[in-house]
N, C-alpha and C positions, 0 to 999 in steps of 0.2 A: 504494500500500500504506500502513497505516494507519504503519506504521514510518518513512516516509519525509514523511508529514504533520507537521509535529513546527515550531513556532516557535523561533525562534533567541530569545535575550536582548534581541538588538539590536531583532526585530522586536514582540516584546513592549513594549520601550522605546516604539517611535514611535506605537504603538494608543495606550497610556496617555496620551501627549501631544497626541492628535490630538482634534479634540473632536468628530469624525467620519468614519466610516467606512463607504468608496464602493465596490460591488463594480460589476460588470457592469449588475448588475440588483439591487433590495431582496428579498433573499432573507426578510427577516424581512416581507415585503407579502402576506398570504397569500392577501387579496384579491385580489392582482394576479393571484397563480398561478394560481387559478380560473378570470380573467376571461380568462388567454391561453390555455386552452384549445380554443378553438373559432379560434385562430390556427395552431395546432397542425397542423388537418387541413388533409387537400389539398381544392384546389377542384373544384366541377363536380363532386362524385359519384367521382371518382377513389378506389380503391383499390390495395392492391399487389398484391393478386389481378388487376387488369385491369393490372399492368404488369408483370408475369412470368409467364413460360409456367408449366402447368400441375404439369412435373417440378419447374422451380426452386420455385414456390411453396412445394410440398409439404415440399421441401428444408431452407425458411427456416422454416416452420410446427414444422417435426421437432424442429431445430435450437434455436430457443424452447424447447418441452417439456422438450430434455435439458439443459437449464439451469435449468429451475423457474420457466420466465415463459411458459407455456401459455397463461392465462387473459390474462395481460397482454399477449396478440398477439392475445387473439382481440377484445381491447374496441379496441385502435390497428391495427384494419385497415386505419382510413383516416387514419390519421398521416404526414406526411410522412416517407418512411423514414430520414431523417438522423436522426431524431429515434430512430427503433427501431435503428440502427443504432449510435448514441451510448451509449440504453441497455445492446442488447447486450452492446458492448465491455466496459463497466463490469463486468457478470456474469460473461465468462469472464476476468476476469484471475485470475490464476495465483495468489490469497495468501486467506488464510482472512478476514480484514476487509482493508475495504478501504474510506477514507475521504477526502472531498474537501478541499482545503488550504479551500476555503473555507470549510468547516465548521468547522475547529480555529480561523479568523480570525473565524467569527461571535461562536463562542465565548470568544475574548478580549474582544472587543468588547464582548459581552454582562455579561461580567463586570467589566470597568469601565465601566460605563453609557454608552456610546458611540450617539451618536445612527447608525442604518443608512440609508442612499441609495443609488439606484440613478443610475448611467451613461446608461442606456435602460432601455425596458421590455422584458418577456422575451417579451410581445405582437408588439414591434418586431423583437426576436431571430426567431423564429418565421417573421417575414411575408416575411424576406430569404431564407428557403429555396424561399418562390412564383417566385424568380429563376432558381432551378435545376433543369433539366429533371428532372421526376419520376422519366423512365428512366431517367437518368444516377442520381440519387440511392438507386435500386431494385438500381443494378447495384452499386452500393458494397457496398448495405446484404448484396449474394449474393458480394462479394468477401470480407468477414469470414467467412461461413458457409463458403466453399469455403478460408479460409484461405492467400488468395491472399497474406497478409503475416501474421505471425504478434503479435498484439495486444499477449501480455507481451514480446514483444521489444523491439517497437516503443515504447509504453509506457515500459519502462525506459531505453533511449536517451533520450526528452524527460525522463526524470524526473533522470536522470543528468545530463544537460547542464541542467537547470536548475540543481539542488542548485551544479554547479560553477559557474554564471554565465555561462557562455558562452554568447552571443546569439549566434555565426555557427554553432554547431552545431543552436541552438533553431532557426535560420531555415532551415539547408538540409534538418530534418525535417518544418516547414512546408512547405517548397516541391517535397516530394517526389512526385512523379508518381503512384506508386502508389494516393496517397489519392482518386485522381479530379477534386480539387476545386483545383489549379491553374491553372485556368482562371477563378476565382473567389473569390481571393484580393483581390482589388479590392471585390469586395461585402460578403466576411465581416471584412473583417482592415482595409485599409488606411482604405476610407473611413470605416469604425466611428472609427477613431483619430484621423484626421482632426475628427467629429464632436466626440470626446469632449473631443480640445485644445479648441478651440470654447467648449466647455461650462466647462473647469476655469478658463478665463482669469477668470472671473466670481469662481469658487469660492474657488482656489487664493490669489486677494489679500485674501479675508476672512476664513480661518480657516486652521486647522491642519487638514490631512485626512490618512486614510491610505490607500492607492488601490489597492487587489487585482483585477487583471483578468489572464486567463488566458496564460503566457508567449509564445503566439502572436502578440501584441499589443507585446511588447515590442523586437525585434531589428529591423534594417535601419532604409536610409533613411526610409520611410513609419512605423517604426517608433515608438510612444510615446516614447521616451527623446528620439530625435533631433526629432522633433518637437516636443517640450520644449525643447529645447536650442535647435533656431530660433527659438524663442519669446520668446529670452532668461533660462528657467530654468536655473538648476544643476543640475544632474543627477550625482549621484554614484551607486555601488553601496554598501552598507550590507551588511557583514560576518555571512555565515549562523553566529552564534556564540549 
């Protein structure tokens, strides 16, 4: 909720001093957006019409429309469904705006001329859903529509244990069954992090950065923090004020 996007003092402080600022992916790359499009869809002709039966289809199809993203399901029939499933959730949460923290952090950014970098490409992000069986991802995407977990619940729980800080609340909504994808938290989550230490050790001793990646990334052993931490970095928490 757009309420709950909201920059502390403190983290205003560290964009102005950072002389760059690294998300996931360069959200300001708009050429990028474009070019991982076509990473987007699934392979071999795959659609989600050939991986759901003909009621559920219809189901999910319906389910679009009474949200106002008809048109936007009939152009990503053949998107891999994490991806329509990710959409979706976004459209039914429960609040009249509704806005991404990294949007309110481009936007600082932007406003004190901060140069934008990307972690990966969202090319890259994309191509790690070809690891996950399309049915398995088709049936998540009919678990949201059948409301097999309720989205602003869920939702509020990560949004609520982030605001507080607590990584071992962050980590056991990560690794909750329900989401389908705990089998697969090695592919999206830990070796990404792995990766990215890799990459910062370069970074992190030539400048000041300020590093926004999604709070799934942050909690446990595999976790960015501790993975910092074995690295030799200090790693402290920075007061949401």
């Amino acid at each position: 909720m757009q309420k709950d996007a909201i920059l502390g003092e403190n983290a205003k402080k560290c964009i102005a001093e950072a002389e760059t600022v690294y998300f996931e992916v360069d959200m300001d790359d708009m050429k990028e957006m474009m070019s991982a499009l076509k990473a987007m869809k699934m392979k071999n002709g795959v659609t989600l019409k050939s991986l759901l039966s003909i009621e559920d289809y219809e189901k999910v199809k319906k389910y679009f429309s009474e949200i106002g993203q008809g048109m936007i399901f009939t152009v990503m029939q053949d998107f891999k469904p994490l991806m329509l499933s990710t959409m979706m959730q976004v459209k039914t949460l429960d609040c009249q705006k509704t806005i991404a923290m990294e949007q309110v952090i481009m936007k600082e950014a932007k406003l004190e001329k901060k140069v934008i970098e990307g972690l990966e490409t969202l090319a890259y992000q994309a191509s790690l859903f070809d690891s996950i069986p399309y049915e398995l991802q088709a049936k998540q995407l009919l678990d949201v529509v059948n409301k097999v977990y309720d989205v602003n619940i869920e939702t509020s729980r990560l949004v609520e244990a982030y605001k507080r800080q607590d990584l071992k609340a962050i980590e056991a909504i990560i690794n909750d069954e329900q989401w389908r994808m705990d089998n697969y938290l090695e592919l999206l989550i830990y070796k990404r992090n792995h990766n990215w230490v890799q990459k910062l050790h370069s970074i992190l001793c030539s400048k000041a950065v300020f590093i926004a990646v999604g709070a799934g990334h942050l909690p446990g052993k595999q976790g960015l923090i501790e993975l910092l931490r074995e690295e030799g970095y200090s790693v402290s928490p920075v007061a949401n004020q």
